[in-house]
MIDOSE-1310 file (N, C-alpha, C; in nm, 2 decimals, decimal comma, always signed):
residues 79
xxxx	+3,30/-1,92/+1,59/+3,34/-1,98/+1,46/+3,21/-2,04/+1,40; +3,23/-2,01/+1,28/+3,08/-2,08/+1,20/+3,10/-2,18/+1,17; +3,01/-2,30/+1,17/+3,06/-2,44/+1,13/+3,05/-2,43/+0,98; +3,04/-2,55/+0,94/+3,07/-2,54/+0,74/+2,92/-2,56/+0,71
xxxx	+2,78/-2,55/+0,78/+2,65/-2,57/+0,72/+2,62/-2,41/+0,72; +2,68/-2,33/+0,84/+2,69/-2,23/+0,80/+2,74/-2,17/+0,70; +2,85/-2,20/+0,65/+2,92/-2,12/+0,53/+2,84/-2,20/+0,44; +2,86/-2,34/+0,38/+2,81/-2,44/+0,27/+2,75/-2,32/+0,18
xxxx	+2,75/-2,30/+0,04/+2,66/-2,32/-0,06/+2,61/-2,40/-0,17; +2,49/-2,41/-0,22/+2,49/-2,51/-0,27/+2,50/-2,49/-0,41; +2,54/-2,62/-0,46/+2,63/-2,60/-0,59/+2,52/-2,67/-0,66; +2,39/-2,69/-0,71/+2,29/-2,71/-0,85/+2,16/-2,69/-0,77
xxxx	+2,10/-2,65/-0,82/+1,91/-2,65/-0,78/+1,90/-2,75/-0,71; +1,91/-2,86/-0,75/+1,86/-3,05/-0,71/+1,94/-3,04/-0,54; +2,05/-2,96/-0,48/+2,06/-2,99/-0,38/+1,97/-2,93/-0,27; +1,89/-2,76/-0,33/+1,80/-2,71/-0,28/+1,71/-2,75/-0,22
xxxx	+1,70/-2,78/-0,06/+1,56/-2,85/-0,02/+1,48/-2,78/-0,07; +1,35/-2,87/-0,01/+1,22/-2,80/-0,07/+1,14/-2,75/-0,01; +1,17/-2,72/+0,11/+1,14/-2,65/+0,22/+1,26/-2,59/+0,26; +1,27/-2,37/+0,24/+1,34/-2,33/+0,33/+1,32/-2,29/+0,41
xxxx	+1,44/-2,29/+0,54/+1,40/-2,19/+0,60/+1,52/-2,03/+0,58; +1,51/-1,92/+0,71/+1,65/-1,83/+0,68/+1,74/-1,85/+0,66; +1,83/-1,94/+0,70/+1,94/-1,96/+0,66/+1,99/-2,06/+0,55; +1,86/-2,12/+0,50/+1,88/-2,16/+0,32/+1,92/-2,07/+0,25
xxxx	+1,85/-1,98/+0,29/+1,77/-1,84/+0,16/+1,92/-1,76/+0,24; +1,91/-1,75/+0,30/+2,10/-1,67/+0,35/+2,18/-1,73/+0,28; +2,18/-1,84/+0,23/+2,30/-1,95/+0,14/+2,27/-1,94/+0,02; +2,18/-1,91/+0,00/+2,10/-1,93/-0,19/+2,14/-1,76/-0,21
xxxx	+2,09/-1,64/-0,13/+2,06/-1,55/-0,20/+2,18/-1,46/-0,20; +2,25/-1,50/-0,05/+2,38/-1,44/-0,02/+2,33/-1,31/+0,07; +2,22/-1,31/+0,08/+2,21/-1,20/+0,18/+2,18/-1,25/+0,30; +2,19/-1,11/+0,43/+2,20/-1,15/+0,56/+2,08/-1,20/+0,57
xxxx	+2,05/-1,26/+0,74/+1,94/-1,23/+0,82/+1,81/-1,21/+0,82; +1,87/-1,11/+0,86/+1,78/-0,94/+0,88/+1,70/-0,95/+0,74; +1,77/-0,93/+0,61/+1,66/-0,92/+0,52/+1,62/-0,99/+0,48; +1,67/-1,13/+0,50/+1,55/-1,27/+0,48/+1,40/-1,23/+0,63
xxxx	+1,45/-1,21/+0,72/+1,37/-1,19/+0,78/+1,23/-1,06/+0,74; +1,33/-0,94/+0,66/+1,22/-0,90/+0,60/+1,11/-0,95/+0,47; +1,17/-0,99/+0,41/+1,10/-1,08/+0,32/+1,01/-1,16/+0,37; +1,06/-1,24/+0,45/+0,92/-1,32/+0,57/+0,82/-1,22/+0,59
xxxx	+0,85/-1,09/+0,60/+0,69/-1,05/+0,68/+0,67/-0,97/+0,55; +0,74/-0,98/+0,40/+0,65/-0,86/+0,29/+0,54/-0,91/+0,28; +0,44/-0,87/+0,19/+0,31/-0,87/+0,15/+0,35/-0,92/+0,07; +0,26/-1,08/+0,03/+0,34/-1,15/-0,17/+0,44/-1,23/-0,12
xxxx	+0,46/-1,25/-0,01/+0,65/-1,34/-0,03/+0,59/-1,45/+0,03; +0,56/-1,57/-0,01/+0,51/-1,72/-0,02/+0,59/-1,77/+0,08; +0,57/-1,73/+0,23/+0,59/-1,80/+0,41/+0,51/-1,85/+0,41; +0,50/-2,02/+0,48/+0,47/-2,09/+0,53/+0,53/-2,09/+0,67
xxxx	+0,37/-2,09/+0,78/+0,45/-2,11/+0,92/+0,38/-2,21/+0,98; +0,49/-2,28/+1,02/+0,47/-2,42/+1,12/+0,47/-2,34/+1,26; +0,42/-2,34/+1,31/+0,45/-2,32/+1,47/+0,52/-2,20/+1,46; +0,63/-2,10/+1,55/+0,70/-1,99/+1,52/+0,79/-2,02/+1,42
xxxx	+0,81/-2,17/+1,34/+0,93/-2,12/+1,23/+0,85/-2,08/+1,09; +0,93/-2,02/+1,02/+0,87/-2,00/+0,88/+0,97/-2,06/+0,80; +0,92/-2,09/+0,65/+0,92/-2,17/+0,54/+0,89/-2,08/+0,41; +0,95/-2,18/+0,31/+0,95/-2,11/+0,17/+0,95/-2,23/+0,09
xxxx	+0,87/-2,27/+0,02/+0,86/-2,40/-0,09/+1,03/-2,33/-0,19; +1,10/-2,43/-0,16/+1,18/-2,35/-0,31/+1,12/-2,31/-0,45; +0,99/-2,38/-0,51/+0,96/-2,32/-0,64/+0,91/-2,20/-0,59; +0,81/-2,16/-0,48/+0,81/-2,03/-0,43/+0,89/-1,90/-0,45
xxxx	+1,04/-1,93/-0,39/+1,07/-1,86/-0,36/+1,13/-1,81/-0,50; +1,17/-1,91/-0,65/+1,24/-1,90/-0,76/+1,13/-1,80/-0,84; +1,03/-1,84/-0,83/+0,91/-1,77/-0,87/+0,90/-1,65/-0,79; +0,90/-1,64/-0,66/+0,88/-1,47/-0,63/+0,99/-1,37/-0,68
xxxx	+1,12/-1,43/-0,66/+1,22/-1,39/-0,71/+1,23/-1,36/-0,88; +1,13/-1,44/-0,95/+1,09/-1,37/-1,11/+1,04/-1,28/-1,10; +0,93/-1,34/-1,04/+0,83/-1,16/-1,07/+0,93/-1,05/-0,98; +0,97/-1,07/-0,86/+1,02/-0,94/-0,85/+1,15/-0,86/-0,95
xxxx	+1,19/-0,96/-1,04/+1,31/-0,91/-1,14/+1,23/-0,87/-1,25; +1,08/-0,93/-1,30/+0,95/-0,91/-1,41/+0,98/-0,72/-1,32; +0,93/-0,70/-1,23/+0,86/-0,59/-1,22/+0,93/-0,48/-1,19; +1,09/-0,50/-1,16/+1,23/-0,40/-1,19/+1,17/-0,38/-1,32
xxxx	+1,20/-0,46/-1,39/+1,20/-0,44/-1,60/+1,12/-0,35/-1,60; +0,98/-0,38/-1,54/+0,87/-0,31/-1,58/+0,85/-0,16/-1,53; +0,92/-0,14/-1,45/+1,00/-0,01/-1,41/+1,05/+0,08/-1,42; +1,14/+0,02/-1,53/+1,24/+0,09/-1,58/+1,41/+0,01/-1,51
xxx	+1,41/-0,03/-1,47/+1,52/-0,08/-1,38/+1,62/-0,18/-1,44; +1,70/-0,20/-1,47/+1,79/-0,24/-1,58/+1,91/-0,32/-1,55; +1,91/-0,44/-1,57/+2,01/-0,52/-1,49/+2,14/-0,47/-1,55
């Protein structure tokens, strides 16, 4: 059973720490795991590693997440 930090999302920016780690970005983006985990190792994705954990500044990650929605547009790709 998942406890409720598991399920939790967060309800305005201001509760967003400022340091994430996976299972922030699993609460914020709604995706699994696995593909936060892939985003840790893209090329361009703003990880910070302490020791084996990794990290994401929240303005980081709001900012990678523009340009990657900037460079859909630029694409052709169309919300």
């Amino acid at each position: 059973m998942m406890d409720s930090k598991e399920t939790s999302k967060y309800c305005s920016v201001e509760e967003i720490p400022l340091f994430l780690d996976a299972n922030d970005i699993v609460r914020i983006l709604g995706v699994s795991k696995t593909n936060v985990y892939y985003m840790f190792r893209a090329d361009g994705f703003p990880t910070i590693s302490i020791g084996k954990r990794k990290f994401v500044r929240k303005e980081k990650l709001f900012s990678w997440l523009e340009t990657q929605e900037n460079a859909a547009d630029d694409y052709g790709f169309h919300r």
